[in-house]
Structures are given as structure tokens and as C-alpha cells.
ROTITI-771446 format. One record per residue (C-alpha): residue number from 1; residue in one letter; chain; x, y, z. Coordinates in nm, 3 decimals. Example, Ala and Ser with C-alpha at 12.3 -4.5 7.8 and 13.67 -1.06 7.14 Angstrom:
BEGIN
1|A|A|1.230|-0.450|0.780
2|S|A|1.367|-0.106|0.714
end
This chain:
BEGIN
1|X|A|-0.776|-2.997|2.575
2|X|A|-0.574|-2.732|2.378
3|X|A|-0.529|-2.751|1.996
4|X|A|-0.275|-2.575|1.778
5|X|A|-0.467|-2.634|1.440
6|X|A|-0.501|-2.384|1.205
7|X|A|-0.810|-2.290|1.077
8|X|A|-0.776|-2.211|0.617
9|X|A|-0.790|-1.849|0.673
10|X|A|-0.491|-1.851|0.982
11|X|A|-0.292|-2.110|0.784
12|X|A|-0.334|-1.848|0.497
13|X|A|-0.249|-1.505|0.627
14|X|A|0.083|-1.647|0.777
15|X|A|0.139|-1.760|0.456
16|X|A|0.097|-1.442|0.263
17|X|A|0.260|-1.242|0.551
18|X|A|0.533|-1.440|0.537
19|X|A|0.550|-1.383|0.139
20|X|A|0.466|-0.997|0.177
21|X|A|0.759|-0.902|0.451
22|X|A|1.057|-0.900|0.265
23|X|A|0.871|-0.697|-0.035
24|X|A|0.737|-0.485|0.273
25|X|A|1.111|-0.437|0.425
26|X|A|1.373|-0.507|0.194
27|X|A|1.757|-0.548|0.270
28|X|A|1.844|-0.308|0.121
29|X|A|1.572|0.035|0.137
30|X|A|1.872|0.282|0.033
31|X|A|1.996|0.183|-0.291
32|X|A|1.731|0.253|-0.483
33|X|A|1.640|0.629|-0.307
34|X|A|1.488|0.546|0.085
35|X|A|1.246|0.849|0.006
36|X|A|1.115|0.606|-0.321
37|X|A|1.070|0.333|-0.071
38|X|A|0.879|0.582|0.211
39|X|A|0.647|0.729|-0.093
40|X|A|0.523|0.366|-0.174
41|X|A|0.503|0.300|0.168
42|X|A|0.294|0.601|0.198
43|X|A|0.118|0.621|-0.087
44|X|A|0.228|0.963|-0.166
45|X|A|-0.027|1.128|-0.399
46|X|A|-0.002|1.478|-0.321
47|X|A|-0.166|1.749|-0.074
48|X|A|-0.511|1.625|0.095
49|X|A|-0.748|1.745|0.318
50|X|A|-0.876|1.584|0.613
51|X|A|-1.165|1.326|0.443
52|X|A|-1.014|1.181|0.116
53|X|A|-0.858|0.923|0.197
54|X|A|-1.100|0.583|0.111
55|X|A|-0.834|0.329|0.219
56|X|A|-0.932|0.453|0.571
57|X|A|-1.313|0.448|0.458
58|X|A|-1.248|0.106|0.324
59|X|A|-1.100|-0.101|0.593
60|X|A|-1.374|-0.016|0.859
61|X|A|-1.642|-0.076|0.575
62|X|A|-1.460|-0.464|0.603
63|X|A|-1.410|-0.470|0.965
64|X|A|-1.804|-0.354|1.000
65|X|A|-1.935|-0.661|0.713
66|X|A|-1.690|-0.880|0.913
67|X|A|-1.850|-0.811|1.235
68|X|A|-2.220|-0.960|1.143
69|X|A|-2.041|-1.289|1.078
70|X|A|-1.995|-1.281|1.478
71|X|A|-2.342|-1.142|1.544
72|X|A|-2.660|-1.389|1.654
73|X|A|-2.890|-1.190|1.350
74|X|A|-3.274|-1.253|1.425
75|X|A|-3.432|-1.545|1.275
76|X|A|-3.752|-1.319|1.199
77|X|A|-3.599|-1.085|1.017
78|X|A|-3.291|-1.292|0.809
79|X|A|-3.524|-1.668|0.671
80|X|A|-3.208|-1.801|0.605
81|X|A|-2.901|-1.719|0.806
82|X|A|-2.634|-1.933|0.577
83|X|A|-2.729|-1.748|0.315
84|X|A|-2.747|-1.417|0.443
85|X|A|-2.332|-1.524|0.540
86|X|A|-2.267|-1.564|0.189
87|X|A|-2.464|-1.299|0.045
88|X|A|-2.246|-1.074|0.273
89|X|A|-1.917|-1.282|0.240
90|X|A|-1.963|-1.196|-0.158
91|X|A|-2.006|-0.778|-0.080
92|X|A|-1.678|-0.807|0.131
93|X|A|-1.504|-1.017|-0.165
94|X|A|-1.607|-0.789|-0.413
95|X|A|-1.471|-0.547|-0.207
96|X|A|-1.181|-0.648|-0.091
97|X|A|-1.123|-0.701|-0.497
98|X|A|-1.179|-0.362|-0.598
99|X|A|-0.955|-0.181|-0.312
100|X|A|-0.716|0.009|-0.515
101|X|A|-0.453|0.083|-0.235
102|X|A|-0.301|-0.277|-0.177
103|X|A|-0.270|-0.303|-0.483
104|X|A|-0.072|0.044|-0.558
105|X|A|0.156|0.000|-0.254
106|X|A|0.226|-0.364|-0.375
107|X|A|0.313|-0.244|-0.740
108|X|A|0.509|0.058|-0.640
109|X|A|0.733|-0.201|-0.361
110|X|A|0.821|-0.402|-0.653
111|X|A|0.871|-0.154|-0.894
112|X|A|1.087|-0.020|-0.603
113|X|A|1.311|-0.360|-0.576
114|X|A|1.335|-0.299|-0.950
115|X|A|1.515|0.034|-0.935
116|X|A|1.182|0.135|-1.165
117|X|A|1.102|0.420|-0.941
118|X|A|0.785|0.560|-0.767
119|X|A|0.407|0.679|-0.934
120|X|A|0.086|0.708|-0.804
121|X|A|-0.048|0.525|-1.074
122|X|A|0.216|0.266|-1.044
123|X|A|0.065|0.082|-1.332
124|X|A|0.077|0.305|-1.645
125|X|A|0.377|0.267|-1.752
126|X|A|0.318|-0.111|-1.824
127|X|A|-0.008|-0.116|-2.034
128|X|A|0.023|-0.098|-2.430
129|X|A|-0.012|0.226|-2.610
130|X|A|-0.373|0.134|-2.705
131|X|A|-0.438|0.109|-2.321
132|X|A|-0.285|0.415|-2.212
133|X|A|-0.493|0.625|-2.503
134|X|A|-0.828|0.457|-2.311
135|X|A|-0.666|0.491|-2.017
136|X|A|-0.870|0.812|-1.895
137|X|A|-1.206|0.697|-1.990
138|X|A|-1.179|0.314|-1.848
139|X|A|-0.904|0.332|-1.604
140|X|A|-0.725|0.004|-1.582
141|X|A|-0.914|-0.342|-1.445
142|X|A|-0.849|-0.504|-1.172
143|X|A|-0.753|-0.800|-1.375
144|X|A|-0.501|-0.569|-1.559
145|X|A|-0.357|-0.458|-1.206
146|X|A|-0.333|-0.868|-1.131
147|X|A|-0.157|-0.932|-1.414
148|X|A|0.130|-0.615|-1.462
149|X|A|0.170|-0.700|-1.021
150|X|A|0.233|-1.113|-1.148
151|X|A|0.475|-1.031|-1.459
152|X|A|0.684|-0.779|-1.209
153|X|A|0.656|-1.070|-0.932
154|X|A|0.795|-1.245|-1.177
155|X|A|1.098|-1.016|-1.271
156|X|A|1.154|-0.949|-0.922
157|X|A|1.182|-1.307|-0.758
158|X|A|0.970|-1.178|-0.500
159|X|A|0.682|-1.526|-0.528
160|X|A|0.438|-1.321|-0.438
161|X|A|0.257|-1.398|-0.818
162|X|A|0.079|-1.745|-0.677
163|X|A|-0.144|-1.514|-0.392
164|X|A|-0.354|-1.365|-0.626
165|X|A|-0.436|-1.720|-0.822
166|X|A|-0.592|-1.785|-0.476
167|X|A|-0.848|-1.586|-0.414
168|X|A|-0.882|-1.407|-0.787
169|X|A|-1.158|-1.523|-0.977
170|X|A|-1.235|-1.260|-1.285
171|X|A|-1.573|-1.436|-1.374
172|X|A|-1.668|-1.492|-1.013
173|X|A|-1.586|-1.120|-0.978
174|X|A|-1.789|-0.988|-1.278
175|X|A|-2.104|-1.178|-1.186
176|X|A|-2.077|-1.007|-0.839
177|X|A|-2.001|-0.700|-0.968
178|X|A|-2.322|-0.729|-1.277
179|X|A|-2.521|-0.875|-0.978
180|X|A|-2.552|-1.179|-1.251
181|X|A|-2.611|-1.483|-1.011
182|X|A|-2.839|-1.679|-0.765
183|X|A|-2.761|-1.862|-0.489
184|X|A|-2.921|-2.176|-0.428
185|X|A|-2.882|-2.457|-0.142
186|X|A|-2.656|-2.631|-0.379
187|X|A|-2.408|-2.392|-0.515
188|X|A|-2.362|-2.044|-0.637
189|X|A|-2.450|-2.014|-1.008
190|X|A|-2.405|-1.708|-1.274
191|X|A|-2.608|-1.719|-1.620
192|X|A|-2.306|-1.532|-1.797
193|X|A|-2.571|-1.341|-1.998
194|X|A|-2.919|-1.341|-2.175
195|X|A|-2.891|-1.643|-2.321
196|X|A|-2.703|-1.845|-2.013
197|X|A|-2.442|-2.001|-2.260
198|X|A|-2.174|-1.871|-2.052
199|X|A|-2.362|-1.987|-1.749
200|X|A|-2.113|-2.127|-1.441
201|X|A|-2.142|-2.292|-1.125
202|X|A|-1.895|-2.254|-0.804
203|X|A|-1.971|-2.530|-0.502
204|X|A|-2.022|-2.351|-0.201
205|X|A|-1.675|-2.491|-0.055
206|X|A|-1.466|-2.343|-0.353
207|X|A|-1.621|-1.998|-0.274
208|X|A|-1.536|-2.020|0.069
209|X|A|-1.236|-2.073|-0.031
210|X|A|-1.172|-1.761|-0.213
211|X|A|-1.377|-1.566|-0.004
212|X|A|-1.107|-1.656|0.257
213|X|A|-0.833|-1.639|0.061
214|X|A|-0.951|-1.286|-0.023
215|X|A|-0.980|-1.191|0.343
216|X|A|-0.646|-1.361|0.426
217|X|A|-0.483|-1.126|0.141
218|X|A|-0.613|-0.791|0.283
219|X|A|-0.548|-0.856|0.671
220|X|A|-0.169|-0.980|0.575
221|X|A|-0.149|-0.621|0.375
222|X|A|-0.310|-0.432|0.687
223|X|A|-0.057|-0.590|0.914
224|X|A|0.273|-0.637|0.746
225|X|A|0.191|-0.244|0.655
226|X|A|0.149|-0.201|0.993
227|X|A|0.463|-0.367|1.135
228|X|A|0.635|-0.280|0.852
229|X|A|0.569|0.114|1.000
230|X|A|0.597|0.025|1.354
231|X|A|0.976|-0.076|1.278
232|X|A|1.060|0.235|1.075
233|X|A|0.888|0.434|1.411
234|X|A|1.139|0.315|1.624
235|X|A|1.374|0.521|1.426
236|X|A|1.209|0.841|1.503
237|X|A|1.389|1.144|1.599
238|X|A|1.708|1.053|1.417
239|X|A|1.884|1.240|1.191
240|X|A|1.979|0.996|0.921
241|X|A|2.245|1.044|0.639
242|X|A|2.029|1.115|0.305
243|X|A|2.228|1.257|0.043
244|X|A|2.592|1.257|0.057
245|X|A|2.609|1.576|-0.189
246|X|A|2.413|1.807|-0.011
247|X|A|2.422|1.646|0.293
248|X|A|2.047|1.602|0.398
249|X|A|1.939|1.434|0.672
250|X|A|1.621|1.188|0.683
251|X|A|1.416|1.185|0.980
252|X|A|1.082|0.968|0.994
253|X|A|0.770|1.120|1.130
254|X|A|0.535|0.898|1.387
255|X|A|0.236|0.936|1.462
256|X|A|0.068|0.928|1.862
257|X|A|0.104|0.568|1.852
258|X|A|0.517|0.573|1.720
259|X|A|0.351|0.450|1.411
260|X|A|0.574|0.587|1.084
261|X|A|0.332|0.902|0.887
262|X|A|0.548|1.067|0.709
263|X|A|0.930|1.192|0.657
264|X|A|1.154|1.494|0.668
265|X|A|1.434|1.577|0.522
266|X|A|1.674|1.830|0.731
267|X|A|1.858|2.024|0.513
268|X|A|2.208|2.212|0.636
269|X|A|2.070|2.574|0.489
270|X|A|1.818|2.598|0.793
271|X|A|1.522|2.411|0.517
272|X|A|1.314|2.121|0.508
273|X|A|1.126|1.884|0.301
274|X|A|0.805|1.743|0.429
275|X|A|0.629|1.452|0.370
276|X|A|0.305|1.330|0.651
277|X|A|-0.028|1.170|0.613
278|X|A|-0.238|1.178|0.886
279|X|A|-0.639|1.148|0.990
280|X|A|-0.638|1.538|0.954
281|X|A|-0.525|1.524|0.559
282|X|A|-0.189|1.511|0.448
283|X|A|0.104|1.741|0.462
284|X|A|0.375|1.826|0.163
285|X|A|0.589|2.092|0.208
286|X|A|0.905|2.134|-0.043
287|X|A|0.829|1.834|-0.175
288|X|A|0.659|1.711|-0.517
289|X|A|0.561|1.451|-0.792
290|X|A|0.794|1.374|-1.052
291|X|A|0.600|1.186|-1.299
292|X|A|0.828|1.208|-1.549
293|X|A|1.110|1.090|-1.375
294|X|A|0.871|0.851|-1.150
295|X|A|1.032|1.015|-0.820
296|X|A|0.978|1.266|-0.584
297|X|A|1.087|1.607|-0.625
298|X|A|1.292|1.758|-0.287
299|X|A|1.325|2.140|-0.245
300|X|A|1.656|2.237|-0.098
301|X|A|1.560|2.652|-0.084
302|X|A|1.881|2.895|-0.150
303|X|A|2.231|2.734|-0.253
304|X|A|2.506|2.928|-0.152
305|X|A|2.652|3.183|-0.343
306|X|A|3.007|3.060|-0.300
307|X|A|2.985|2.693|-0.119
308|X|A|3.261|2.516|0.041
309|X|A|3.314|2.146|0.086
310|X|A|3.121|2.090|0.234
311|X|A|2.756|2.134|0.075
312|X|A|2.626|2.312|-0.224
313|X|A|2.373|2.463|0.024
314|X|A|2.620|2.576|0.339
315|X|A|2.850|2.928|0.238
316|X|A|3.247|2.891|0.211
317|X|A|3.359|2.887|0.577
318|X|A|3.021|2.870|0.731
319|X|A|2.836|2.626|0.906
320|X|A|2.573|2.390|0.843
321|X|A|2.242|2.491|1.018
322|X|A|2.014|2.210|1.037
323|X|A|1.645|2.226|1.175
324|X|A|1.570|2.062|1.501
325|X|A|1.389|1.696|1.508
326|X|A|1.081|1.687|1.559
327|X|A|0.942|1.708|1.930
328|X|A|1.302|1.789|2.069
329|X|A|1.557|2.027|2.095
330|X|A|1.821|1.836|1.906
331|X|A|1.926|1.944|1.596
332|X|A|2.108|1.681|1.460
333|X|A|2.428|1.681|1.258
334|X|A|2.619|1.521|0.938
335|X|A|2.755|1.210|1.017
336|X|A|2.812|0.894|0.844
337|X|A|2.872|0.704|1.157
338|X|A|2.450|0.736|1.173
339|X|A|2.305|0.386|1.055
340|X|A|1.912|0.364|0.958
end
């Protein structure tokens, strides 16, 4: 006979999915700059070869330490298989905790739905002045990361703030991270230091819990990121109004599986601005970091020395030349009748 119960981690990862989509894919991506909303997505950082990218690295890491959960391991070589589960349980908690690129996509969506622009460090502008002067030498915690993505949660409406009380333990984290505890058949227990006044005990059922609240949060970010790109794919080889003053036209880039990697933008002087990140390193062509301005800089080559109407970048009486899309022979034209 057939159940339909749920098992924590299911019950979960629907829930945080459900929480993440509309942070994910917003009403309204246009507003605010669609190419702000693309750079979060894609965690523009600049030029990269092929090999530097450890959010790849990272997710088959967990996918591998997930795997032995499903594995018979010899009884000669592991004396205790329910411990050996949560001895690796706590390596994929810890490291599920100290991924830094769900947490930089998350902060630079909502800083996105707060008009507050994009950074690849999406957190600096929200620490004190005594922070950001330590800032190179210590880098910012992932409490600190917790607590600047709750307050803008917060300001935003977006609920999202209650996930992280889930599965976020800072104590439970440090004593993984100092290798400070034991495990015993009871319970998992941390002296705290030398003297064990600080010492703690977790029951074995409240760590599962965050264990699997952990894992629930990362697979919910790996696949609302991943539908969340599969629906901007179907808009590939488009030609999609961009900026009204000079006209430019936004096409998304997918990759061999229709999967959104990147964008252009088509402008009508024959130029384009690049944007793609790929297995083979990423590509960023006319196209920069604003940190200043927390935006992305777009490079629109020659204006015209005496522009019509039309566009700052098309001559008096000429015609706009726009590039072709991207695996066709279409080259695509100004038109406001064009919805994303």
C-alpha cells in the first residue's frame, strides 16, 4: 500500500522552495535594472578561467558525502556504522554552512527587491565602520552573513528570515569547525574550551534535525536556481527591449541544456555587451563592475557624431544595425511590442 507522507527533510525543502521562488523570480525583474537581477542570478564577479569556480567544486563535494549515506560500508573497516553517519552528516553541515555562494546570490536577490543594487560582496555595505576596517584581514562570519540576510528579510517582506533559525546553530558550528566535541551513544557533546565551562550537549534527534534542515536549505537553493534559469532559457534568442534611451536589446544566453549562462546586450551601433559563465570559465566582454555605484558597467562603443531620434548610438538618418542572436540569423529589432 502507497503512502504520501513526507519524510522532515521533503516536508522541508518544499517549504523553503516555496519561500525561495518569489525572491528567486520576482514580479517585477525590470524595475530595478533586469541586468542587476541576471548579475545576482549569476554571480557576476568578473573574468574567470576555466577551474575557479568552487560553487561547482562544492556541490559534488555534497552530492559525493551524501552518497555514503546510501552505501552498505563494511562492518570491518567502519566499528560503528551510526556513528560513522553522523561523523559524516557533521562534515556535510559544516559545509553546507560555510558555502559562500547561496548565501551571496540570496543577499544580492534581496538587495535587488530593495532597489539597493548589485556587489560581489553583497554584504559590505551593511557591517559597521569598525567591521569594514577588519574587513580584509577576517572577512565577514557566517553568522554576520545570517544576520545582515535576516535584517534585509526583514525590510523586504520576503519571510525568508525563519530558514536560517532552522538549521543555524553558531556554537554547534564552531565546535565542528575547532573539532571541539565527542560523540557518544547518548548525544553529541562540545567542552566549549579548556576548562569545559562552556561545555554543551545536543540529543542526537535535535542534530538530525539541523543536519536536515541544513541539507533541505542547500537542495531548495540548487533547484529553485535551477528552475529559476530553466524559465529565463525559454526566452532565448529574443531580442528584448533594454534601455529605452539607447535602445539596447537583452538577449539571454543558454547553455547545451537551454539552461540561462549568461546575457547580451545588442546594441543598434553594430556592439555588444557580454555577460556568460560556463564550465570553460567565464566570459565579459564590454561589460564591468561598478562598485561604487553597486551595478554593472555596459559599454555601448562609438556614439554618433550627430544622432537622430532615434538613439544616441545610430547617425541622423541612418539605421540601427543590431548584431544577430545568438545561434541564428536573426538580427532582431527595436520594438516595444517585445514582452520578457
Amino acid at each position: 500500500m502507497k503512502t504520501n507522507s513526507k519524510t522532515l527533510f521533503e516536508i522541508k525543502r518544499d517549504e523553503y522552495i516555496e519561500l525561495f521562488s518569489p525572491l528567486f523570480l520576482p514580479e517585477d525583474p525590470v524595475s530595478h535594472d533586469i541586468v542587476r537581477y541576471f548579475a545576482s542570478l549569476l554571480r557576476v564577479l568578473g573574468m574567470e578561467d576555466q577551474g575557479w569556480d568552487p560553487y561547482a567544486e562544492s556541490r559534488k563535494m555534497l552530492e559525493d558525502i551524501n552518497s555514503f549515506f546510501f552505501l552498505d560500508l563494511p562492518v570491518e573497516r567502519f566499528k560503528d556504522i551510526g556513528l560513522t553517519h553522523w561523523r559524516l552528516g557533521l562534515i556535510l553541515y559544516s559545509h553546507i554552512l560555510e558555502m559562500d555562494a547561496p548565501y551571496e546570490v540570496i543577499t544580492n536577490l534581496l538587495r535587488f527587491k530593495l532597489s539597493k543594487g548589485y556587489s560581489p560582496n553583497p554584504f559590505f555595505d551593511f557591517l559597521t565602520e569598525r567591521e569594514k576596517k577588519s574587513f580584509q584581514k577576517k572577512g565577514i562570519s557566517t553568522l554576520r552573513k545570517i544576520e545582515i540576510i535576516k535584517k534585509l528579510s526583514d525590510e523586504s517582506g520576503s519571510g525568508i528570515a525563519k530558514i536560517f533559525d532552522e538549521f543555524y546553530s553558531n556554537k554547534l558550528r564552531n565546535s565542528i569547525a575547532h573539532a571541539d566535541f565527542i560523540l557518544t551513544d547518548e548525544d553529541f557533546r562540545c567542552r566549549g574550551d579548556i576548562s569545559g565551562i562552556n561545555g554543551f550537549k545536543i540529543s542526537y534527534e535535535e542534530l538530525d534535525q539541523k543536519i536536515t534542515c541544513a541539507k533541505a536549505f542547500v537542495t531548495a537553493i540548487f533547484q529553485v536556481d535551477l528552475t529559476t534559469r530553466q524559465f529565463w532559457g525559454l526566452q532565448k534568442q529574443k531580442g528584448i527591449p533594454y534601455d529605452p534611451n539607447y535602445k539596447g536589446l537583452i538577449e539571454v544566453l543558454v547553455d547545451e541544456q537551454d539552461v540561462m549562462c549568461g546575457f547580451r546586450i545588442h546594441w543598434p551601433n553594430n556592439s555588444e555587451s557580454t555577460y556568460r559563465r560556463t564550465e570553460s570559465g567565464v566570459e565579459m566582454t564590454n561589460c564591468s563592475l561598478d562598485l561604487e555605484d553597486s551595478n554593472i558597467s555596459l559599454f555601448v562603443n562609438l556614439y554618433a557624431q550627430k544622432s537622430g531620434s532615434f538613439s544616441p548610438l545610430v547617425e541622423y538618418n541612418a539605421k540601427p544595425i543590431y548584431t544577430k542572436l545568438e545561434g541564428t540569423d536573426v538580427i532582431p529589432s527595436w520594438s516595444l511590442k517585445i514582452k520578457s
